[in-house]
N, CA, C and O atoms as a printed pandas DataFrame, in Angstrom:
     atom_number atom_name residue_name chain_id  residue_number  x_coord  y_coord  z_coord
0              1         N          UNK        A               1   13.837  -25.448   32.487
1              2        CA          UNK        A               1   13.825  -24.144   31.872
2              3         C          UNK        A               1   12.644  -23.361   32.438
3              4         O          UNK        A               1   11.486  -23.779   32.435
4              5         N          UNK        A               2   13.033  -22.225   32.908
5              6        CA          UNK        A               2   11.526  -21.309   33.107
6              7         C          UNK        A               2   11.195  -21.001   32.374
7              8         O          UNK        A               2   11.796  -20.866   31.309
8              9         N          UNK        A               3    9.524  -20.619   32.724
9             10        CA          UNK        A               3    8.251  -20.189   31.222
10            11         C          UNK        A               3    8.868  -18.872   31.317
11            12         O          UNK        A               3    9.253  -18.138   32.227
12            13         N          UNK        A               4    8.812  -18.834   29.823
13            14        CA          UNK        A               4    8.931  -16.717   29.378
14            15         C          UNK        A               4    7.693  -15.686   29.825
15            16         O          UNK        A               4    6.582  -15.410   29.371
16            17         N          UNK        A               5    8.272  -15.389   30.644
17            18        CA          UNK        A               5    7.017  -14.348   30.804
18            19         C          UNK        A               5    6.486  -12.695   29.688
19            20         O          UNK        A               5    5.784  -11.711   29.921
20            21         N          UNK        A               6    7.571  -13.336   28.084
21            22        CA          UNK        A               6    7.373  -12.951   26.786
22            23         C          UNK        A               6    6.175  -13.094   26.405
23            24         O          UNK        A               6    5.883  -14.252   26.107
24            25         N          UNK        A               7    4.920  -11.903   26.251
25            26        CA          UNK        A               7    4.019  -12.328   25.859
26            27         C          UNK        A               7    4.190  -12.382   24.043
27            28         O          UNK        A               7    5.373  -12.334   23.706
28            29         N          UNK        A               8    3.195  -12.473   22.880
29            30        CA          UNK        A               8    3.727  -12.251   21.717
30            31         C          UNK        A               8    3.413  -10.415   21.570
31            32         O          UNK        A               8    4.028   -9.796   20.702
32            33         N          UNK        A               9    2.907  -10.041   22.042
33            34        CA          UNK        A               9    3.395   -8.357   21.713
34            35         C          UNK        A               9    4.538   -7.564   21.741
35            36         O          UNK        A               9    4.812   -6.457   21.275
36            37         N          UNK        A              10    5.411   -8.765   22.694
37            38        CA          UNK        A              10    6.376   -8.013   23.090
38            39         C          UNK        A              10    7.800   -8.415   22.051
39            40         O          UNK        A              10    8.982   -8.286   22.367
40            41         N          UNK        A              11    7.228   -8.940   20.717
41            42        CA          UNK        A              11    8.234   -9.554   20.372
42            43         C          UNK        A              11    8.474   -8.827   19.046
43            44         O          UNK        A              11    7.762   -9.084   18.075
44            45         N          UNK        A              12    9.571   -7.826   18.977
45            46        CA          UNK        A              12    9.003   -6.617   17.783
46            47         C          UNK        A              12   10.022   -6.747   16.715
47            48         O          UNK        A              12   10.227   -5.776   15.987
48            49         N          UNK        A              13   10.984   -8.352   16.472
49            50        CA          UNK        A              13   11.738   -8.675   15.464
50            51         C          UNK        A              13   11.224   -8.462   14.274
51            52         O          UNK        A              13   12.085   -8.003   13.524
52            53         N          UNK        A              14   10.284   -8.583   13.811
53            54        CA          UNK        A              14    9.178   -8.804   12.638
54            55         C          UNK        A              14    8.332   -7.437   12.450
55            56         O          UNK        A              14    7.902   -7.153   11.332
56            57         N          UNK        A              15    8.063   -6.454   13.749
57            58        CA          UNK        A              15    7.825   -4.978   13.418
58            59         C          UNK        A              15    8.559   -3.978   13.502
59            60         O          UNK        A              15    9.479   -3.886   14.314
60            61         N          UNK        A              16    8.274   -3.189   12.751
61            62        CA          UNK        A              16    8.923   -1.809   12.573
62            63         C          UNK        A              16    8.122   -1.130   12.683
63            64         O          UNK        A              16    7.080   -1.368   12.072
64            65         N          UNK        A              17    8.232    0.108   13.565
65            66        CA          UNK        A              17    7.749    0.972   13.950
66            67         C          UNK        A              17    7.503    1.833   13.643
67            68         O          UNK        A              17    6.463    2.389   13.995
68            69         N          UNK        A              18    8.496    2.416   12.709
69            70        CA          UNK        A              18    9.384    3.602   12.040
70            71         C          UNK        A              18    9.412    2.975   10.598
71            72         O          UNK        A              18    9.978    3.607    9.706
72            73         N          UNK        A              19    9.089    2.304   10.450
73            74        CA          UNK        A              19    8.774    1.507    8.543
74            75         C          UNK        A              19    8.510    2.950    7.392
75            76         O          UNK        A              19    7.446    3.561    7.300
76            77         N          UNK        A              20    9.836    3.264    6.565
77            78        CA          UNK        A              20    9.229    4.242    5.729
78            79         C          UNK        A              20    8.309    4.535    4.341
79            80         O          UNK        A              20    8.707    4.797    3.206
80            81         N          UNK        A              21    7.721    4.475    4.560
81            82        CA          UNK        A              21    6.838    4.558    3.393
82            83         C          UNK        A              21    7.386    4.495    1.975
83            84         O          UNK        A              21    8.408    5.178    2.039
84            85         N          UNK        A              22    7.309    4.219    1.211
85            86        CA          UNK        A              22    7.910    4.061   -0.113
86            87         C          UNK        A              22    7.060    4.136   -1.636
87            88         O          UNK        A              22    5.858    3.887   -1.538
88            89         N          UNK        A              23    7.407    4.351   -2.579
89            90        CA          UNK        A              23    6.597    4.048   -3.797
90            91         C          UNK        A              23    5.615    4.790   -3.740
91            92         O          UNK        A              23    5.535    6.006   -3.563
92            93         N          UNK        A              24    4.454    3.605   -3.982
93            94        CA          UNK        A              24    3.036    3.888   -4.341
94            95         C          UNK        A              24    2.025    4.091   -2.906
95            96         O          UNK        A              24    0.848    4.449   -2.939
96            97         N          UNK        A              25    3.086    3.649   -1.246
97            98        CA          UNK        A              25    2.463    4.499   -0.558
98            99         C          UNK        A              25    2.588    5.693   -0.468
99           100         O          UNK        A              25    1.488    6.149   -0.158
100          101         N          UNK        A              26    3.771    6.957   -0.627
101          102        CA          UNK        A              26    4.163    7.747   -0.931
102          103         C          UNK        A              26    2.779    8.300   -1.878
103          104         O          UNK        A              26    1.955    8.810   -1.118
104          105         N          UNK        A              27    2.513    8.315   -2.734
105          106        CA          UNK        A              27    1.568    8.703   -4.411
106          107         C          UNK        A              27    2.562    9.771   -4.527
107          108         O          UNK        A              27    3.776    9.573   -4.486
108          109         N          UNK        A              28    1.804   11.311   -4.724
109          110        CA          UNK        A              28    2.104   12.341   -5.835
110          111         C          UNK        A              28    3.494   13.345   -4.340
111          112         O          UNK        A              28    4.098   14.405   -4.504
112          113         N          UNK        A              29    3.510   12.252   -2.881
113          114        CA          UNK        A              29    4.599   12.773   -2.211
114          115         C          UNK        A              29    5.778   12.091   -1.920
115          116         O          UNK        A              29    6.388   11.977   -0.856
116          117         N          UNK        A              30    6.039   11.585   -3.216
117          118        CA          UNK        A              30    6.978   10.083   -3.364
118          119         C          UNK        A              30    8.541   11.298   -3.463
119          120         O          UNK        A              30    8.168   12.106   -4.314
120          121         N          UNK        A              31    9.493   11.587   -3.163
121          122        CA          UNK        A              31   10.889   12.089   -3.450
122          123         C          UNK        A              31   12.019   11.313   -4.104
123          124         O          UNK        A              31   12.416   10.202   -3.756
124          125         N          UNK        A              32   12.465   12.035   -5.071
125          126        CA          UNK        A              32   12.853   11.118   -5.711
126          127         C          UNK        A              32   14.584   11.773   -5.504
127          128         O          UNK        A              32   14.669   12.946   -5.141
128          129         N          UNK        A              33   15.589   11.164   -5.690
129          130        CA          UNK        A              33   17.156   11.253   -5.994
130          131         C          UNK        A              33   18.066   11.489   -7.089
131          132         O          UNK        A              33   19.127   12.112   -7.128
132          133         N          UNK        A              34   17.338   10.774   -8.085
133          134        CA          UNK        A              34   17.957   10.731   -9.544
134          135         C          UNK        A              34   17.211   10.339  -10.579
135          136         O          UNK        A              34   16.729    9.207  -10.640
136          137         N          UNK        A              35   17.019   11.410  -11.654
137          138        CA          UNK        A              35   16.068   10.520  -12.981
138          139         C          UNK        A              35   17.067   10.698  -14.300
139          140         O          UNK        A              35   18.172   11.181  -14.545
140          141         N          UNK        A              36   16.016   10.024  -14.982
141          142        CA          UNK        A              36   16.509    9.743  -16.822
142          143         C          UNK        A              36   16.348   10.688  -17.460
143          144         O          UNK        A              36   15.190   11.106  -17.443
144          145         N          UNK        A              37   17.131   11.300  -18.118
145          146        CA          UNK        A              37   16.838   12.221  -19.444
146          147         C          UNK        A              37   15.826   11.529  -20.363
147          148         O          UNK        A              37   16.119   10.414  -20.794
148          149         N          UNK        A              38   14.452   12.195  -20.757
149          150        CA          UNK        A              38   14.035   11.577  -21.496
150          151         C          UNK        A              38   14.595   11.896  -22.964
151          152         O          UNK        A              38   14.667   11.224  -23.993
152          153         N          UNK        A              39   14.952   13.167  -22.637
153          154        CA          UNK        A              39   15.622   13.176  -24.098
154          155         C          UNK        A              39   16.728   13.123  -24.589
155          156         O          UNK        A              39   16.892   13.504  -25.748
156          157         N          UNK        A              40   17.839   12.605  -23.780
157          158        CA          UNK        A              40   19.204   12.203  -23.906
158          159         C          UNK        A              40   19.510   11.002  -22.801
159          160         O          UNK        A              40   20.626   10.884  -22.295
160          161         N          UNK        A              41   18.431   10.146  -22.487
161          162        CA          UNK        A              41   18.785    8.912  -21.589
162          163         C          UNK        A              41   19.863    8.947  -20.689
163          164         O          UNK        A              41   20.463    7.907  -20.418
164          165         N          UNK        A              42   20.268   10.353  -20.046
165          166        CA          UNK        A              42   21.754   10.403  -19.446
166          167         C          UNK        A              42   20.595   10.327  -17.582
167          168         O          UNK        A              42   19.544   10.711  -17.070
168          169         N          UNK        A              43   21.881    9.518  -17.320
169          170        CA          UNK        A              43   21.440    9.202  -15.783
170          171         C          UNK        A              43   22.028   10.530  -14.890
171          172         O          UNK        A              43   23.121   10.978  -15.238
172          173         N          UNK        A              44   21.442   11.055  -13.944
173          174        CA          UNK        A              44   21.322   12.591  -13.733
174          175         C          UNK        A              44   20.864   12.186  -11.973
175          176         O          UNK        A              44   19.749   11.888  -11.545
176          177         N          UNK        A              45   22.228   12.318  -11.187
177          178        CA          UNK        A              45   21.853   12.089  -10.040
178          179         C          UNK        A              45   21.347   13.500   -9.370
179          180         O          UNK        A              45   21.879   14.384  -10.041
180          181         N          UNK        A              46   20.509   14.119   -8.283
181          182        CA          UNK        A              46   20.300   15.556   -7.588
182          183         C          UNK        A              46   19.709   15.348   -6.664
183          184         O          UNK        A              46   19.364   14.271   -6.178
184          185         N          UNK        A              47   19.521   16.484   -6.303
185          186        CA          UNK        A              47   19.647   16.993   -4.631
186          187         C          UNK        A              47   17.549   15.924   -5.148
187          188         O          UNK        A              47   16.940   15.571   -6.158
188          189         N          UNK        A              48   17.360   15.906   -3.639
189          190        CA          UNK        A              48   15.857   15.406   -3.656
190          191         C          UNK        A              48   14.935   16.354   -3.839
191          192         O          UNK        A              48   14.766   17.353   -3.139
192          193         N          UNK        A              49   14.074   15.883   -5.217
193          194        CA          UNK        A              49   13.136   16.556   -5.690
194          195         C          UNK        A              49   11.728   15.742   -5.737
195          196         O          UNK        A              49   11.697   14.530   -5.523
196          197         N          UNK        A              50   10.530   16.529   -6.043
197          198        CA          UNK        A              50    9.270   15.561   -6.024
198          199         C          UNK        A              50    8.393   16.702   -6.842
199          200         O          UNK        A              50    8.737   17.746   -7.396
200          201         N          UNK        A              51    7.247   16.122   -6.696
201          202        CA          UNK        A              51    6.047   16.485   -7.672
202          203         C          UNK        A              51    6.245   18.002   -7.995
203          204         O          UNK        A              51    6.341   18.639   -6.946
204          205         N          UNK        A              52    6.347   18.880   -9.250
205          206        CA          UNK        A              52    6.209   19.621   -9.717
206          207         C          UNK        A              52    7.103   20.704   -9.328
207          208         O          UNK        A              52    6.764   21.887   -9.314
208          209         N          UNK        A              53    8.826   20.044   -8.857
209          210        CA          UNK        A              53    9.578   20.644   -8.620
210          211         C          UNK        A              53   10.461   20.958  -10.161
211          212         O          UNK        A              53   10.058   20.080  -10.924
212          213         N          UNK        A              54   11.290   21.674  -10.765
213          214        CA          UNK        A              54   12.068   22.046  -11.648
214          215         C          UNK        A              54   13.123   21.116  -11.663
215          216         O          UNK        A              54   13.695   21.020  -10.577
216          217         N          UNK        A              55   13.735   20.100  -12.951
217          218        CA          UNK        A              55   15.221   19.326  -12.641
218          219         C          UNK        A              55   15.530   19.819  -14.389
219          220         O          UNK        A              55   14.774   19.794  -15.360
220          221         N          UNK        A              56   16.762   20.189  -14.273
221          222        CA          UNK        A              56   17.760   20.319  -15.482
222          223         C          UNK        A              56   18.557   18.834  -15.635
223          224         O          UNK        A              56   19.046   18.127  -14.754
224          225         N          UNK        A              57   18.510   18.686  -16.749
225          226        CA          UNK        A              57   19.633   17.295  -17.088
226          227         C          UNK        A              57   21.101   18.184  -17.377
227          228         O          UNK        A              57   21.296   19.171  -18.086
228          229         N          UNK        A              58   21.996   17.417  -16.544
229          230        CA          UNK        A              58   23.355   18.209  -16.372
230          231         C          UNK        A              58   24.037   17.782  -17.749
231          232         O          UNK        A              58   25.205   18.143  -17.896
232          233         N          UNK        A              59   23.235   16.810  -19.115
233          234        CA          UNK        A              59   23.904   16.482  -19.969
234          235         C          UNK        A              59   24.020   17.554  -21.090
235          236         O          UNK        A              59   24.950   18.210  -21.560
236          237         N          UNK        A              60   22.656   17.451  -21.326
237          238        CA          UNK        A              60   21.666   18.330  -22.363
238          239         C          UNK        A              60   21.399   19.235  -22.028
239          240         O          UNK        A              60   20.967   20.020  -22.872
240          241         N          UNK        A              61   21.451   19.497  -21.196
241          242        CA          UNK        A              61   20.789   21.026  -20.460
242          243         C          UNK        A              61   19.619   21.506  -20.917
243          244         O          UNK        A              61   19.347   22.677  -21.186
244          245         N          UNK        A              62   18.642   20.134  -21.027
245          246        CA          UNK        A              62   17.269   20.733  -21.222
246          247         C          UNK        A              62   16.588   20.936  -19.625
247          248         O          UNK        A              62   17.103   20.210  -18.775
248          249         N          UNK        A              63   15.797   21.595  -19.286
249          250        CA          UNK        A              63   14.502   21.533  -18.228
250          251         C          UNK        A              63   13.213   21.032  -18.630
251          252         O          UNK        A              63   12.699   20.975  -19.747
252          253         N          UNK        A              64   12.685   20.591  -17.204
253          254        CA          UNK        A              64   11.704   19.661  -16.893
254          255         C          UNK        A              64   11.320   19.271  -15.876
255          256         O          UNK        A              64   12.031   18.616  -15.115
256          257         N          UNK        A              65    9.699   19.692  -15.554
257          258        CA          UNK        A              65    8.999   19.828  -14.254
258          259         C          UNK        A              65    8.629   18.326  -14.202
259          260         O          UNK        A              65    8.317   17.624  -15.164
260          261         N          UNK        A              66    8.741   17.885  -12.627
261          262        CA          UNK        A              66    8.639   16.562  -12.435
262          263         C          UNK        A              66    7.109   16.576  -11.601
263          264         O          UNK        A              66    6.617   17.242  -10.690
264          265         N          UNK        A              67    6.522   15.033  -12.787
265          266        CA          UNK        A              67    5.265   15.530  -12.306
266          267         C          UNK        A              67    5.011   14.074  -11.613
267          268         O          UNK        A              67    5.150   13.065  -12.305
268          269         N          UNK        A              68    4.682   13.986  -10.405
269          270        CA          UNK        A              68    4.671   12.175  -10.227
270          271         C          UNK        A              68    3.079   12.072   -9.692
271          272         O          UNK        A              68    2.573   12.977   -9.029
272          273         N          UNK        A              69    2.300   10.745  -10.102
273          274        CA          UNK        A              69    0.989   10.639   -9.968
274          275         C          UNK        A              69    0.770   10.023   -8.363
275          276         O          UNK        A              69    1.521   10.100   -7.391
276          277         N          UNK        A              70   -0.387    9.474   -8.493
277          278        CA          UNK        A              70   -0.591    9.102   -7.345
278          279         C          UNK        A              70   -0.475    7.467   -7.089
279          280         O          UNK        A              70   -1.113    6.639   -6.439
280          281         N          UNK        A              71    0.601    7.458   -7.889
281          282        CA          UNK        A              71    1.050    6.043   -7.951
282          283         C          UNK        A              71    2.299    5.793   -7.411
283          284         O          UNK        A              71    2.820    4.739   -7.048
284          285         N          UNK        A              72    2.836    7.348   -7.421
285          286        CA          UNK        A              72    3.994    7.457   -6.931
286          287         C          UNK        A              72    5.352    7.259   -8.560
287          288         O          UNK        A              72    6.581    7.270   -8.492
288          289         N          UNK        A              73    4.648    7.136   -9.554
289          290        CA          UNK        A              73    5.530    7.200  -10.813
290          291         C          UNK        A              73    5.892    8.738  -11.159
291          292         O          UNK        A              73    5.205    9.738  -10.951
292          293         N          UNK        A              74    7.090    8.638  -11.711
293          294        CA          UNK        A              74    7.803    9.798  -11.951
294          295         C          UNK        A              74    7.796   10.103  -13.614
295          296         O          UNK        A              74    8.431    9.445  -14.438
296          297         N          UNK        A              75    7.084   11.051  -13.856
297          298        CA          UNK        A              75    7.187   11.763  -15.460
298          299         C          UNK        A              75    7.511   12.928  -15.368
299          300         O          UNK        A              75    7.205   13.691  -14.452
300          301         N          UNK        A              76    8.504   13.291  -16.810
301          302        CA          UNK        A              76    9.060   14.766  -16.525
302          303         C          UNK        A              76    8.441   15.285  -17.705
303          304         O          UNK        A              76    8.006   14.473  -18.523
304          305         N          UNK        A              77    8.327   16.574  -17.933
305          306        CA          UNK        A              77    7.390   17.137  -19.211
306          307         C          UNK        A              77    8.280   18.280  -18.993
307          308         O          UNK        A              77    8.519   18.953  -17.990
308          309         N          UNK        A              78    8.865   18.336  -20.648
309          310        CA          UNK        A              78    9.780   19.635  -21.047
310          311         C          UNK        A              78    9.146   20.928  -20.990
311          312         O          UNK        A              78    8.079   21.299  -21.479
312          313         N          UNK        A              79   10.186   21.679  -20.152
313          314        CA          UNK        A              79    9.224   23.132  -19.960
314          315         C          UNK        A              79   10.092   24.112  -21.688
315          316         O          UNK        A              79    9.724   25.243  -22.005
């Protein structure tokens, strides 16, 4: 068998390059897809929203600015 002339840098199964950030690397620029009514628990899928954007629950039709920390957690506070 011939030696690989593979050094280990060249071996990028195990890296990603392009790895997207997620969660709590994200913090207060985390985007989110879909949240909970807090005040009618109805699951409420929408367009992508993030920190201190406006979301209506399509149940209740209350509003609520989404405020997410730098943890990347999502709280909504009734306007």
């Amino acid at each position: 068998m011939a030696p690989s002339n593979r050094g280990p840098s060249d071996d990028y199964s195990d890296q990603d390059d392009d790895e997207k950030k997620t969660g709590k690397d994200l913090g207060s620029k985390r985007k989110f897809d879909e949240f909970e009514c807090p005040a009618c628990s109805a699951n409420n899928p929408f367009d992508t929203f993030g920190n201190g954007d406006e979301v209506l629950c399509n149940w209740c039709g209350m509003d609520f600015r989404a405020v997410v920390d730098e943890d990347g957690k999502l709280r909504l506070k009734e306007l």
